[in-house]
N, C-alpha and C positions, 0 to 999 in steps of 0.2 A: 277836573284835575285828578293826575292819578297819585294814588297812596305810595308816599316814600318808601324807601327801603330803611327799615327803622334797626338797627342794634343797639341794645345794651352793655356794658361792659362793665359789672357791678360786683361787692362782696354784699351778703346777708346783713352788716352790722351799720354798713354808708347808708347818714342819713339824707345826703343830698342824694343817690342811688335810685331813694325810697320815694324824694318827694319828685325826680323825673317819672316814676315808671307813675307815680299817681297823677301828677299834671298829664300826663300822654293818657293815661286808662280815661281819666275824668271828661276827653277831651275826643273818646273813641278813636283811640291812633292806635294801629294795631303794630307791635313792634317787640322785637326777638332780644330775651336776657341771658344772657350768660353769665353766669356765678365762677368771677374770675378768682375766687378762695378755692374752690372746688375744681376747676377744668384747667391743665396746666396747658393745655394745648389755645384753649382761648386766651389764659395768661398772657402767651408769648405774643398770641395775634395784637393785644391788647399792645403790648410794649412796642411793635413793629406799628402799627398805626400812628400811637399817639407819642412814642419818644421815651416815657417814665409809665411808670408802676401808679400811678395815682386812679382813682375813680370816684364818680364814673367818667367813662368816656362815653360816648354817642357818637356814633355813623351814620348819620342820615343822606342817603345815596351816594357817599363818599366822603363827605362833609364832616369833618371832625370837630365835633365840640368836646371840650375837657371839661370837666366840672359841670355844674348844675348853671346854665342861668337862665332864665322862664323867658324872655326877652329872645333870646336869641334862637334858644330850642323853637316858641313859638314860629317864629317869621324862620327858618327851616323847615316846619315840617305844614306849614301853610295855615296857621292859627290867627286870628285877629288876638293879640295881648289887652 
């Protein structure tokens, strides 16, 4: 099976943010952050993907998930939950 295409679209202080990128690291899923407090340009990327300003978002090969849910991110990025 080949490795998703993984983005993050996170601030510094989300702690649901925190506990995706640690579910993915704990789980070796290798996948790309952007600190949308900091990069206006992933901001916008951000708000054209998913609709609103909220985080995180996650793109997993296109696939947009809003929010944190372990369940879903799982079975996306090819996990047994």
């Amino acid at each position: 099976m080949s490795t998703p295409n993984i983005q993050i679209y996170s601030t510094p202080t989300c702690g649901f943010c925190k506990q995706a990128k640690e579910f993915l690291a704990d789980n070796n899923v290798p996948f790309v952050d952007y600190n949308v407090a900091a990069d206006a340009e992933k901001r916008n990327e951000l708000v054209e993907k998913s609709g609103q300003m909220g985080v995180p978002v996650i793109d997993v090969d296109g696939q947009i998930l809003i929010g944190y849910d372990r369940a879903t991110l799982a079975k996306l990025v090819g996990i047994e939950a």
